[in-house]
C-alpha positions as CSV (number, residue, x, y, z in Angstrom):
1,X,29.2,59.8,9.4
2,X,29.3,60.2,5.6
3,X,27.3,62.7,4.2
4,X,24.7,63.4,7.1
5,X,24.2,60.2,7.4
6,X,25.2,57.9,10.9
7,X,27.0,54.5,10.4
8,X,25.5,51.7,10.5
9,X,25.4,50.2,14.3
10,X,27.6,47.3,14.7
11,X,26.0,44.4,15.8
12,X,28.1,41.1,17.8
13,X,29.8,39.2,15.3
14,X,32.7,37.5,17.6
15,X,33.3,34.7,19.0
16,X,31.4,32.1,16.9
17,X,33.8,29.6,17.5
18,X,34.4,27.2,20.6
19,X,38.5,28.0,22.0
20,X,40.6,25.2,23.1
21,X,40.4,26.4,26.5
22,X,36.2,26.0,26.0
23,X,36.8,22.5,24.2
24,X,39.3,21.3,26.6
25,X,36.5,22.0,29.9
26,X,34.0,20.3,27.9
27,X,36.0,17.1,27.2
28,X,37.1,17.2,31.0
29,X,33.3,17.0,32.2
30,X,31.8,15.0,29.6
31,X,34.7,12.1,29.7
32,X,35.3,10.2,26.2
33,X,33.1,6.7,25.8
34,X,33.9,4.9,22.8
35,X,30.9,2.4,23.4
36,X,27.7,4.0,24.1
37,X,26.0,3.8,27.7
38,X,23.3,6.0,29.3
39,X,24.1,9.1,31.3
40,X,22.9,9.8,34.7
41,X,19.9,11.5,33.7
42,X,19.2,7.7,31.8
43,X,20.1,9.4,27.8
44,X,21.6,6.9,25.6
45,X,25.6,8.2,25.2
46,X,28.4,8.2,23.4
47,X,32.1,9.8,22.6
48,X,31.9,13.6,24.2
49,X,28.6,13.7,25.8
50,X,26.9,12.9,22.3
51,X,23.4,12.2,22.2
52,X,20.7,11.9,19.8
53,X,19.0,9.2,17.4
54,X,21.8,8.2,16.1
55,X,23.3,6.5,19.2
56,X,21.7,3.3,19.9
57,X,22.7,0.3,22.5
58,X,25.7,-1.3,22.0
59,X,27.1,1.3,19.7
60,X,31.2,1.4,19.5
61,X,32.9,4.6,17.7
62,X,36.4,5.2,17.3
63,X,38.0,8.4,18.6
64,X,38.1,10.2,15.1
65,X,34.2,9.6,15.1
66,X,34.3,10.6,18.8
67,X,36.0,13.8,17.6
68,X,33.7,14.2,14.6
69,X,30.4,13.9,16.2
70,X,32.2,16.7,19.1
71,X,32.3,19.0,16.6
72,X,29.4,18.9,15.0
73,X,27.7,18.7,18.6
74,X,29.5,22.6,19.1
75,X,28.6,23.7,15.7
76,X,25.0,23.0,17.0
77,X,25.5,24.8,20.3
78,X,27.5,27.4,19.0
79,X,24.7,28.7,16.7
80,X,22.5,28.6,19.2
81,X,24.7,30.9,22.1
82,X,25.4,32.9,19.3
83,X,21.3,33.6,18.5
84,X,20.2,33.4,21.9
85,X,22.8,36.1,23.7
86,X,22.5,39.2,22.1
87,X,24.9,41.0,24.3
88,X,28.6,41.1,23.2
89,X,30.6,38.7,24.8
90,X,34.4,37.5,25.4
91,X,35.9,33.9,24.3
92,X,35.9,33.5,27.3
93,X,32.7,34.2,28.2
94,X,30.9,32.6,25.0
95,X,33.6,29.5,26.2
96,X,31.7,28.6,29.6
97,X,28.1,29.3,27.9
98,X,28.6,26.9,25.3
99,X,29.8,23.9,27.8
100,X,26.7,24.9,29.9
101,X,24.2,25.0,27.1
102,X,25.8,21.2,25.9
103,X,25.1,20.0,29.3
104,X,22.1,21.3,29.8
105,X,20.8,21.7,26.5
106,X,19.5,24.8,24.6
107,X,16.2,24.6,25.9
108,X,17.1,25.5,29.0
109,X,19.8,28.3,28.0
110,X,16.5,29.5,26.0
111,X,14.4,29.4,29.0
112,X,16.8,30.1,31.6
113,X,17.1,33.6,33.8
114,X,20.6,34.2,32.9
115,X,19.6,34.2,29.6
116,X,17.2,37.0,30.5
117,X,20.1,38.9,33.1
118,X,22.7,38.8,30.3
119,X,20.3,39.8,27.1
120,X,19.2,43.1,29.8
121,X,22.5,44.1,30.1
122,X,23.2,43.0,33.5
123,X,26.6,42.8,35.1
124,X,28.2,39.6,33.3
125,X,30.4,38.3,36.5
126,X,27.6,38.8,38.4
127,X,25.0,36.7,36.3
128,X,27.5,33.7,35.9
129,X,28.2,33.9,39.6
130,X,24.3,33.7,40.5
131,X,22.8,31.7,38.1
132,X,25.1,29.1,36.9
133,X,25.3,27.3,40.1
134,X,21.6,27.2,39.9
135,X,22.0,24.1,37.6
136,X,23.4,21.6,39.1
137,X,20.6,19.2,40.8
138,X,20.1,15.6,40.1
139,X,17.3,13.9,40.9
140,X,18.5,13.6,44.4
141,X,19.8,17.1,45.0
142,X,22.9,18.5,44.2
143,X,25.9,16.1,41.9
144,X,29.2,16.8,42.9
145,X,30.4,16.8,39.2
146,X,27.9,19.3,38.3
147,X,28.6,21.4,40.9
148,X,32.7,21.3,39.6
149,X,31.7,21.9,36.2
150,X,29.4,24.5,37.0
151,X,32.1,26.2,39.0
152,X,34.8,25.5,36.1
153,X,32.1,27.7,33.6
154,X,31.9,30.2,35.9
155,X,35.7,30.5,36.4
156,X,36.6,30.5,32.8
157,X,34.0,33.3,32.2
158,X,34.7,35.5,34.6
159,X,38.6,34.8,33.8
């Protein structure tokens, strides 16, 4: 306090940035295609899990673009975990949310109930543990490598 007056509250400012430990699970799950293809749920792909109009059939990238189009792909998600979770959070923790919100897309972090768990101050452990697994249904019912990576997030959070 200076002068009768209270400090300014600090807000969340860190992380902002993706670790290697969050990079390296993303790679792992999303697999690196140098020619583009379409992804179970029938998106046009390419490199890291990269989607959007820019990819179109037939498409070949190098691994430098691969890399480049990874990174601006995080900058993208990393803005948007950092706006939508208001509560303070480890690298750890803002690690596992990123890789979920890539795969599943920021809609559905925006929409989701452990946005809503998290952003009320619930138990952290508790609202990886419980929701995360939550999404990881194809078509078909559950895919066994959404199910892994889902488990991987939740492990690295709660780590």
């Amino acid at each position: 306090m200076v002068y009768g007056h209270p400090l300014p509250k600090v807000t969340k400012a860190e992380p902002t940035v993706t670790s290697a430990a969050g990079i390296s699970l993303i790679k792992e799950f999303e697999g690196l295609e140098l020619e583009s293809y379409y992804c179970s749920s029938n998106v046009l792909t390419i490199g890291y899990g990269h989607t959007g109009a820019d990819v179109y059939v037939g498409q070949r990238i190098t691994e430098a673009e691969a890399e480049a189009l990874l990174k601006a792909d995080l900058n993208r998600f990393e803005s948007a975990v950092s706006r939508l979770i208001t509560v303070p959070l480890t690298q750890h923790e803002f690690d596992a949310i990123v890789s979920f919100a890539f795969n599943c897309g920021v809609g559905a972090l925006e929409d989701s109930t452990f946005r809503k768990r998290m952003n009320a101050g619930e138990e952290k452990p508790l609202c990886f543990k419980e929701e995360f697994p939550k999404w990881c249904k194809g078509p078909n019912g559950p895919l066994p490598g959404l199910v892994r990576r889902r488990d991987a997030e939740v492990a690295l959070a709660i780590s």
